[in-house]
N, C-alpha and C positions, 0 to 999 in steps of 0.2 A: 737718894737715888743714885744709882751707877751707870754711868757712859762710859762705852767702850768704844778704841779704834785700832784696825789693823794697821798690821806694819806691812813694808812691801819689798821687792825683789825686784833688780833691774833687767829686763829682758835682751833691749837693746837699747842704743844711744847713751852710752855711756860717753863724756866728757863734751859730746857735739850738744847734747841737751843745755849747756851752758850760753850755747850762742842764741839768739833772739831767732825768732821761726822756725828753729830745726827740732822736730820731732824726736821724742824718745818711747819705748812702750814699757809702762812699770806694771809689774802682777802687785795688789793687793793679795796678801796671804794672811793665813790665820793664826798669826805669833801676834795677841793682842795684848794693847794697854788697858790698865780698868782706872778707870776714877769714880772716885766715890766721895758724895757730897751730902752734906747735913747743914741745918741750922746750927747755928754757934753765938754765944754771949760778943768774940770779938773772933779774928780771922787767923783762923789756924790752919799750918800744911801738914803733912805728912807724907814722906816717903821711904817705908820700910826696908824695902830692897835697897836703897841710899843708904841706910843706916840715918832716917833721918825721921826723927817724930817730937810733934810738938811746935815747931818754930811759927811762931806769931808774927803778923803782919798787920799793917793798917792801910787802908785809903783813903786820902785826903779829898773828898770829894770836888774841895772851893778850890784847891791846888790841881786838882787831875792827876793826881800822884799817887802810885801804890809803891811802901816798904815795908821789907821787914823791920819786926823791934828788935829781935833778941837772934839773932840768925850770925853764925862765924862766916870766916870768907871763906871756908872751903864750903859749909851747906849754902850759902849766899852763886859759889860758881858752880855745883850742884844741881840746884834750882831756877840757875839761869832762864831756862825755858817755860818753865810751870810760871814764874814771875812774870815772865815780859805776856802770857799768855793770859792771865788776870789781870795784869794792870790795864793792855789795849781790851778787853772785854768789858771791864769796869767803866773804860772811860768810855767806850760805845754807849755802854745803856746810859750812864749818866747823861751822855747826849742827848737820848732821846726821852731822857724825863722818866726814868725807869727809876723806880724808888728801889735805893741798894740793901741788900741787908747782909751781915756778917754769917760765917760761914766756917765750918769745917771741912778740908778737902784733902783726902789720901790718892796718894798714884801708889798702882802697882803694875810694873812693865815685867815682871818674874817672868814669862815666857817669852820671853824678847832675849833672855838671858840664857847661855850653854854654856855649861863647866865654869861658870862664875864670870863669863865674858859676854858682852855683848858682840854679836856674830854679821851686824849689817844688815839688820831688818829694818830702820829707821825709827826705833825705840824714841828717840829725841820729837820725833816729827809727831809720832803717835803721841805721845804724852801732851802735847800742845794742843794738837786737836781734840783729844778727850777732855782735857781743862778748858780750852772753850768752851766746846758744848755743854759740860755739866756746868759753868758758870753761867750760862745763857739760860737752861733748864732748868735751872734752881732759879732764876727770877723770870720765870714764866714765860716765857719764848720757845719759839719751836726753833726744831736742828734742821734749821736752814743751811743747806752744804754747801752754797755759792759762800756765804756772810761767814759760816763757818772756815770756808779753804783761806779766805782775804784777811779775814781775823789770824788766824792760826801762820796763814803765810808769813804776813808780816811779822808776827812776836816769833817764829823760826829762823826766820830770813837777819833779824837784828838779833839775835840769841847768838846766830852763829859769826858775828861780827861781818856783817852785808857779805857775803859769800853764798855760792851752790843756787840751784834753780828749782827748790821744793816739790820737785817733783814727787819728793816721798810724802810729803802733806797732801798733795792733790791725791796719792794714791788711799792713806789715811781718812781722808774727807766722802771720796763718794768708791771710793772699794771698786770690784772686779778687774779687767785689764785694760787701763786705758792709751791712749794715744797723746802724749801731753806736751805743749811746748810752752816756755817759760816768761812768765810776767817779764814786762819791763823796768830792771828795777833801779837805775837812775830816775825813771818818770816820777815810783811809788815813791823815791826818795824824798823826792820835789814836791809830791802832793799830802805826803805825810806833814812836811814840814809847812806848808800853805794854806790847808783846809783843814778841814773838821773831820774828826777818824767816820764821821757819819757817810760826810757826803764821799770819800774814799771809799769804803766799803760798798757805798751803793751805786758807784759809777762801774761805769766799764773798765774793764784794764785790759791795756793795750798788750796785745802779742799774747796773750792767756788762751789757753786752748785744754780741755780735758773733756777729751770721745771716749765713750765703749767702745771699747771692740771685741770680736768674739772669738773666740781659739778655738785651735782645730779638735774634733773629735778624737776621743783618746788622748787627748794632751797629760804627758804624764812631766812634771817636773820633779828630780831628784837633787837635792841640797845638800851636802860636804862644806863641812867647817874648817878652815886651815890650820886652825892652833891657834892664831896669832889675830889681833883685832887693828883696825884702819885709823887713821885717822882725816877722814876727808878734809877736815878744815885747810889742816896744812898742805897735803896734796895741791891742792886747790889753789891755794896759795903759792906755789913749788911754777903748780903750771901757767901762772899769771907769768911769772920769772920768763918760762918757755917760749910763751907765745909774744912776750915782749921782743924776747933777744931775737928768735929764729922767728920768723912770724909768716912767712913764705911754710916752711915744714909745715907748724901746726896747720896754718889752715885747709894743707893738701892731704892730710890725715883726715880733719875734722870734715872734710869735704866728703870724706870717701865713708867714714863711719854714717855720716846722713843719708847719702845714697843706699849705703848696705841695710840701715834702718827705714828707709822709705821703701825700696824692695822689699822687704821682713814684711810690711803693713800689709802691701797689695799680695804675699804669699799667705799668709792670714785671714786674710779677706776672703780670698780663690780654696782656700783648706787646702792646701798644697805644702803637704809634708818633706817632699825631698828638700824643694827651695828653703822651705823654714830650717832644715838641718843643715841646709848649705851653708846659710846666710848667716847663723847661729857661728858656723862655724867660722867661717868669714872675718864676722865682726872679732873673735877671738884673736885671730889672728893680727888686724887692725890695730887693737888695744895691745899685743904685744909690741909689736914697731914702735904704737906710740910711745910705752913708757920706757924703750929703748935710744929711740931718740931725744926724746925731753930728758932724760938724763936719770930717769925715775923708778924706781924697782916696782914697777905697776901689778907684775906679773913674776909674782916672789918664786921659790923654790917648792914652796909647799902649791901655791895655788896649782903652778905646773905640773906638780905629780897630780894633782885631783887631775885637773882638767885631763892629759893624756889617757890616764887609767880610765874617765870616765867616757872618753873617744874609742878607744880599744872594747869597753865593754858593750858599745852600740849605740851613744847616746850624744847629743850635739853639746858639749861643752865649753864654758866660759866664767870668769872669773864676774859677779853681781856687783855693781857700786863702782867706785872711784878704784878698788884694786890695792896693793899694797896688803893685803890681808882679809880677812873676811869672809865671807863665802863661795864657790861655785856652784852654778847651778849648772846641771844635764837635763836637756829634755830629750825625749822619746814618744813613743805612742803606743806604748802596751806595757801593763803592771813585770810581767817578766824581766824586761830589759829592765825598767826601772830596781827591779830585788835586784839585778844584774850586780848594777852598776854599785851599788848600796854594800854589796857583800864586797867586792873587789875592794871600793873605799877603806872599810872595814878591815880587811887584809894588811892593806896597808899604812892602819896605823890612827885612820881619820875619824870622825864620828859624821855618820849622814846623820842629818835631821827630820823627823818626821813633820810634814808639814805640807797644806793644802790651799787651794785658791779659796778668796774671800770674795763673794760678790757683794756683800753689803758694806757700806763703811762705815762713819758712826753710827754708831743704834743708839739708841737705849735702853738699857739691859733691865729696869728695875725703876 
C-alpha cells in the first residue's frame, strides 16, 4: 500500500508560532511525500533519494524498542525521523494488543526536492507522517489524523532534538490552510516519560489547536527558491541565545508578529484582499528587524532580491519558514500577476516553483 502527505508553506507567524497560544497559518501544498509499504520476512527501510536502500531493522517487542541491524551513522542520522516515527507507532499498537508483523518500507520525498536541494516544504515532517500512517495501515488501522499529528508530532518534535513547534506536521496530517498553535511541549515531555504512549496520544493536549480556514477567492501563491537551503534546527537554537540575552526585544517583535498574524486570520476570514497584502507585507517587514536584531541573517541577500522584485511585480512578499534561505513566497489574486512575478524571478536568476494548495492531508494512495 502507499501513504502520501503534503508538505507545507508558512503564510504567517513565523518564530511567534514557537510561544504557547500564539497562532500561525501554514498552506498544506502539493510537494508530497510517498511511502510505500509491504509485508516482509524481517523490517527493512528504504530511501532512494537518500541514497539509502536495504537497511534492516528489528523490534524488540518485550523491550519496546525499535533498531537498526546493519545501518552506518550517517544512514542511522538520515533516518533519524523514519526511526523515531516506527519505533513510537510500533510501540502504540503493541500497546494496544495489536499483533505486529515485519515489513518493507520505502520513502520517497523527490518532489520536496529542487535542483538536488531541499527548498522548505517540510520534507522531514511529511516523511513522518506518511511512515505513521502506512505503519498504522499496514496493521489495519484507520488514518486517524488526531492519533496520527501526536504520533508523528512527537517522533518530529524528538527527531529534531526537542526543538520548533510542528506546525508543519499539523500541516502534513490534516492538509488545506490551517490556523495552528503549538502543543505544550515541556508537558508532552512529562507525560511521555510517565505514561503509556496510549494513554498520551488519546488525552488532550494542552495548547494544541489546528482550524481550517478558507482563503480568499483568487488566491494566487507564487514560490521562488533562493539557491541556498535553511537550517532551522540551528536557527532556532541561535534564537533561544536571543531571547535569553535581549528578552525585552524578542518579546516586543514576537508581540507584534502575533498581532500582525491574528489581523491576517480576521482579513481572511472578511476575503479582504488589500489587508491580506498589507499585512503579508507587514509581517515581512517584522521578520526583517527580527533577524536584524537577534543578530541573525534571517533575511539573506537572495531572499531580499526575491522578495523586493516580487513586491515591484504586484505581489505581497515574504520570505516561508525560519528564513536564512529557503524559499519566498508572493501572493496575489489573479494568474497574470502571478506569471508576473514568475517571469521577473526568472530574470533574475531564480527558479519559481510550480506548486499548488493541498486540501487533503494524508490519504491513501493505494
Amino acid at each position: 500500500m502507499r501513504i502520501s502527505a503534503p508538505g507545507k508553506l508558512m503564510l504567517s507567524g513565523e518564530w511567534s508560532v514557537l510561544e504557547l497560544g500564539v497562532p500561525c497559518i501554514v498552506l498544506a501544498v502539493d510537494k508530497k511525500v510517498f511511502v510505500d509499504i509491504e509485508e516482509n520476512d524481517s523490517i527493512i527501510i528504504n530511501a532512494k533519494d537518500l541514497d539509502i536502500e536495504g537497511v534492516k531493522a528489528n523490534f524488540d517487542e518485550k523491550e519496546k524498542k525499535f533498531e537498526f541491524v546493519d545501518a552506518t551513522e550517517l544512514q542511522k542520522k538520515r533516518l533519524v525521523f523514519v526511526k523515531n516515527a516506527i519505533d513510537l507507532t510500533l510501540r502504540y499498537l503493541s500497546e494496544k494488543n495489536v499483533s505486529l508483523k515485519n515489513f518493507e518500507l520505502s520513502t520517497n520525498s523527490e518532489s520536496t526536492i529542487i535542483k538536488g536541494q531541499k527548498v522548505g516544504f517540510g520534507s522531514s515532517a511529511a516523511v513522518t507522517v506518511a511512515t505513521v500512517g502506512a505503519v498504522l495501515k499496514f496493521h489495519g488501522q484507520e488514518l486517524e489524523k488526531e492519533t496520527i499529528y501526536k504520533l508523528g508530532c512527537a517522533a518530529h518534535y524528538f527527531g529534531q532534538g526537542k526543538v520548533g513547534s510542528a506546525f508543519d506536521v499539523a500541516a502534513s496530517t490534516y492538509g488545506r490552510a490551517l490556523v495552528y498553535k503549538r502543543f505544550d511541549s515541556e508537558w508532552l515531555a512529562k507525560e511521555l516519560d510517565s505514561n503509556s504512549i496510549v494513554k498520551v496520544i488519546e488525552t488532550g493536549w494542552k495548547d494544541f489547536e489546528a482550524i481550517p480556514i478558507e482563503l480568499p477567492e483568487n488566491f494566487q501563491l507564487a514560490v521562488g527558491f533562493s539557491g541556498k537551503k535553511a537550517s532551522t534546527k540551528e536557527l532556532v537554537l541561535k534564537m533561544k541565545e536571543f531571547k535569553q540575552k535581549k528578552t525585552g526585544e524578542y518579546q516586543n517583535i514576537i508581540k507584534q508578529i502575533e498581532e500582525t498574524t491574528k489581523r491576517l486570520i480576521f482579513a481572511l476570514k472578511q476575503n479582504d484582499k488589500n489587508a491580506v497584502t498589507s499585512l503579508i507585507k507587514n509581517n515581512r517587514t517584522l521578520l526583517k528587524e527580527f533577524g536584524e536584531k537577534s543578530g541573525m541573517n534571517l533575511e539573506t541577500k537572495e531572499l531580499t532580491e526575491l522578495i523586493e522584485t516580487g513586491n515591484k511585480a504586484g505581489g505581497a512578499s515574504k520570505f516561508s519558514g525560519a528564513g536564512g534561505g529557503d524559499s519566498v513566497i508572493s501572493v496575489c489574486f489573479n494568474s497574470e500577476t502571478k506569471e508576473k512575478i514568475e517571469k521577473e524571478w526568472k530574470q533574475k536568476g531564480f527558479a519559481p516553483i510550480k506548486i499548488g494548495m493541498e486540501q487533503e492531508g494524508i490519504i491513501h494512495n493505494r
